[in-house]
C-alpha positions in Angstrom: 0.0 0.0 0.0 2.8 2.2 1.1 4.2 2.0 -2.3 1.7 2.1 -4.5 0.8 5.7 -2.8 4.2 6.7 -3.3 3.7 6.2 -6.7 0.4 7.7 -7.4 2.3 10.5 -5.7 5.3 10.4 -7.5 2.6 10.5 -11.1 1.1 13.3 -9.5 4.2 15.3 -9.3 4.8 15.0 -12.6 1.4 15.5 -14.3 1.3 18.9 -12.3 4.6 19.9 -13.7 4.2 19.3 -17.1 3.3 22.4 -19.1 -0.5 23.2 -20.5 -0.9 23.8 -23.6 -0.8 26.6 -24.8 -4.0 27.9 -26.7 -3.8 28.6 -30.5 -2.6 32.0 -31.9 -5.4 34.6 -32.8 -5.9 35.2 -36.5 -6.6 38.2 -37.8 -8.0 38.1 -41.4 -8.2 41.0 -44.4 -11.1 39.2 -46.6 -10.8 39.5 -50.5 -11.9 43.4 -51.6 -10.1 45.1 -48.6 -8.6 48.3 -50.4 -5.0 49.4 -49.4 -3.9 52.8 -49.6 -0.2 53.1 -51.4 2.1 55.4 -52.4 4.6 54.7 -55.5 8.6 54.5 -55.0 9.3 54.5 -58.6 7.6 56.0 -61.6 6.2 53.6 -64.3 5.6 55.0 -67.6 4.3 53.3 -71.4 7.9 55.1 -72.0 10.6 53.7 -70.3 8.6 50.4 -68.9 8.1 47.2 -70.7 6.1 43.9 -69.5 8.1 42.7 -66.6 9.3 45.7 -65.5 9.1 45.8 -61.1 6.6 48.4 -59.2 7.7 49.0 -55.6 5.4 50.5 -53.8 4.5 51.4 -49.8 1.5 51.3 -47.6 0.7 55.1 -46.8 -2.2 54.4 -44.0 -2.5 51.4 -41.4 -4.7 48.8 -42.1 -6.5 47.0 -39.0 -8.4 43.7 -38.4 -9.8 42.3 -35.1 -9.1 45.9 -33.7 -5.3 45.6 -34.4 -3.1 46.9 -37.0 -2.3 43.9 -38.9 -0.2 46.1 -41.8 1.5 49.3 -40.5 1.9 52.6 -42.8 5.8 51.7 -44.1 5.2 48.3 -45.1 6.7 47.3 -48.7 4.5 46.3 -51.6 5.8 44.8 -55.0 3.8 44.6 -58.0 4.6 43.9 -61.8 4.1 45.7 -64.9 2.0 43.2 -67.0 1.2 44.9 -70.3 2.0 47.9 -71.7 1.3 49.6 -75.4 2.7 52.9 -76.9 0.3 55.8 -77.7 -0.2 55.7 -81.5 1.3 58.7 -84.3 -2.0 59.6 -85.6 -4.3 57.5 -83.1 -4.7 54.7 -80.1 -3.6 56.0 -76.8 -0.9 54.3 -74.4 -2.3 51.7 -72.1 -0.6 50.2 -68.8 -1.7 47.2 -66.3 -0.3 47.1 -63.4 -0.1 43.8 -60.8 0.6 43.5 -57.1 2.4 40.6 -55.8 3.5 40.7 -52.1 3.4 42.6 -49.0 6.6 43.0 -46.5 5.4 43.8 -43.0 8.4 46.0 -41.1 9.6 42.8 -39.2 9.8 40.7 -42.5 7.1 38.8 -42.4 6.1 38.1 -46.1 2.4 37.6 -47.7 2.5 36.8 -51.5 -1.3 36.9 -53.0 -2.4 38.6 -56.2 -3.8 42.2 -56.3 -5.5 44.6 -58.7 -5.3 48.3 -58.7 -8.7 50.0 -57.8 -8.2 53.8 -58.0 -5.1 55.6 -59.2 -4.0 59.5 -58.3 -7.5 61.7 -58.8 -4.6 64.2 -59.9 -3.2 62.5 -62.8 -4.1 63.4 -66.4 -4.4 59.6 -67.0 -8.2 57.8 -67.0 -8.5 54.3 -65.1 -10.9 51.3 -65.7 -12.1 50.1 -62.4 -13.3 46.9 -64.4 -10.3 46.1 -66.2 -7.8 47.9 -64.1 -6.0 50.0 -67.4 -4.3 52.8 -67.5 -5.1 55.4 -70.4 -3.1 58.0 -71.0 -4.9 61.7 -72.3 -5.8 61.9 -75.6 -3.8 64.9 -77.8 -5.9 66.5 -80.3 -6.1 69.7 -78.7 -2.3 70.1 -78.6 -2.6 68.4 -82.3 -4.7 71.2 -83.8 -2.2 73.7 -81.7 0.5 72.8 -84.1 -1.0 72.5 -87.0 -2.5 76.1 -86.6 0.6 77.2 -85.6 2.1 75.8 -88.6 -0.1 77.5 -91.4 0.1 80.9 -88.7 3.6 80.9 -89.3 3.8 79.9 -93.1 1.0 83.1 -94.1 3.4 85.5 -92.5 6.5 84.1 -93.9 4.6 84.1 -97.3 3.3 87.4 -97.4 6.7 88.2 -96.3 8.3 86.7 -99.8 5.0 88.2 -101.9 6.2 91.6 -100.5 9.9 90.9 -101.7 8.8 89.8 -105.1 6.2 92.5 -105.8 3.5 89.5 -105.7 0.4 89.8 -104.0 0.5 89.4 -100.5 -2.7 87.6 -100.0 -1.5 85.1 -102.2 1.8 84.7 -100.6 0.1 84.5 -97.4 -2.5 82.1 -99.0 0.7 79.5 -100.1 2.0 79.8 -97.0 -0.2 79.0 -94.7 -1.0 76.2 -96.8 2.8 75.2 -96.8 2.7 75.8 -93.0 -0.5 73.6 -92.4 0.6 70.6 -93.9 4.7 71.1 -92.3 2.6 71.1 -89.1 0.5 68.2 -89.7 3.5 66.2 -90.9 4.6 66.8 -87.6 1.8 65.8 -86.2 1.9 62.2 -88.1 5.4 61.4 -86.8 4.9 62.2 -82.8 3.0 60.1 -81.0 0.3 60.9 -78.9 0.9 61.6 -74.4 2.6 58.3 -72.7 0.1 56.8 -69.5 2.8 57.4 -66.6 2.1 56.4 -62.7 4.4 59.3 -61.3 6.8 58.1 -58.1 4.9 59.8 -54.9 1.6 59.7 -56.5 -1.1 57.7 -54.2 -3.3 54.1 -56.2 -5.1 51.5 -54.2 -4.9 47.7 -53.7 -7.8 46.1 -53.8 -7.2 42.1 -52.4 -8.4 39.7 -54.6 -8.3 37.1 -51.8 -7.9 35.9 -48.6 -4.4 37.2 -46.5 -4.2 35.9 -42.6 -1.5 36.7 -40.0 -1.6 35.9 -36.7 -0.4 37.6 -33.2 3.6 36.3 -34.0 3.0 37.8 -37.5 1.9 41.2 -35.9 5.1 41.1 -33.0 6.4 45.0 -34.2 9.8 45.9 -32.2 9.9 49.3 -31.3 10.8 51.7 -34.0 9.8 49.5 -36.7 6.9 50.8 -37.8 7.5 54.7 -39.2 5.1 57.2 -39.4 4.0 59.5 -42.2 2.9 63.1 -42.2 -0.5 63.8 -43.2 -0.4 65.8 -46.7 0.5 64.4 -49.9 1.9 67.6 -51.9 1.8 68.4 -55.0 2.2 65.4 -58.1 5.5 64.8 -59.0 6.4 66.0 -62.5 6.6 63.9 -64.8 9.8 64.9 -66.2 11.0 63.5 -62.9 12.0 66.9 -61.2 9.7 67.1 -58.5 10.2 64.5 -55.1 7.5 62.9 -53.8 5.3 64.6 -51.2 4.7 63.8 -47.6 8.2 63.1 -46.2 8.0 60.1 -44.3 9.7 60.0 -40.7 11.9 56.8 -38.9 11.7 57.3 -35.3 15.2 58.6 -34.3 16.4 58.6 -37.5 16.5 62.9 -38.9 
């Protein structure tokens, strides 16, 4: 009897040190159609880009699920240029779709998923198809008609100019040149081609998720002074020669 006890004991002992288990990590989900605010760290253009070509982008406003930030302002997204197609000389505009491909959390934690673009910049010149997520640039014929009236405005004077000289009527000089002019200018017009579609670096689009992303509470474990905060205020859009820097400075916490 004594040993048996001792036993039951000795079981007891170690059943009550063992560890519990410990209960499953909460998961925080973003459900396919959650729309992500980013800002763009390079400039793609129908240009310069080709089919292939990288986006790098950032999120510029924290996203939360389950009452937590599950994707801080700062965090890294890459997309991919998947089509793009020159403006045309006398017609067609340029066209560019763009693709999102992964999301970097500050702490490295990596989500790879497929994502669409749902609104670009409401300051760029470019139009945007919610539906099929192009890119359009302008269109030109103002600026076309511009140089081809410019062209026959400048040929009358020059030929009433020479009518003058060679004691020809005027009105007929002018008459040949402008006609001269019109068609230089419209020659012109035939060999440029029409405005490229351009996302400018420090201009604002949205993500929208096409599906399901999930992190959990080690996915969310930020240490301090990894998440950075940006100023409210977006500035003006960057030019598109590339001049301008993109607006809203962002801030690292004790970094100037």
């Amino acid at each position: 009897m004594l040993f048996r006890a001792a036993s039951l004991f000795a079981v007891s002992l170690l059943a009550f040190g063992q560890d519990e288990p410990k209960p499953a990590p909460k998961t925080y989900a973003l459900d396919p159609g959650t729309k992500i605010p980013l800002g763009l760290l390079n400039s793609v253009s129908t240009k310069h880009s080709v089919e292939g070509d990288r986006v790098y982008l950032e999120t510029v406003f924290p996203i939360m699920s389950g009452g937590r930030i599950v994707i801080p302002v700062g965090s890294n997204v890459a997309g991919t240029v998947t089509s793009v197609k020159r403006p045309g000389r006398v017609k067609g505009r340029g066209e560019l779709y763009v693709r999102f491909d992964s999301l970097i959390l500050p702490n490295g934690v990596v989500r790879d998923f497929r994502a669409r673009m749902g609104t670009m910049d409401g300051r760029a010149a470019e139009s945007f198809d919610r539906k099929e997520g192009k890119i359009t640039s302008e269109g030109n014929k103002t600026g076309d008609a511009t140089t081809i009236a410019a062209g026959a405005s400048t040929g009358a004077v020059v030929g009433s100019i020479a009518g003058a000289m060679g004691q020809g009527s005027r009105l007929g000089g002018a008459g040949i040149g402008a006609a001269a002019g019109a068609t230089a200018g419209l020659i012109g017009v035939l060999l440029t081609r029409g405005p490229d579609a351009v996302l400018a670096k420090g201009s604002t689009v949205e993500m929208v998720l096409d599906r399901q992303i999930e992190f959990n509470d080690d996915d969310l474990a930020f240490t301090p002074g990894a998440v950075r905060v940006r100023e409210t205020g977006t500035g003006p859009l960057p030019s598109r020669r590339g001049s301008a820097t993109p607006g809203g400075r962002r801030v690292i916490p004790g970094v100037m």
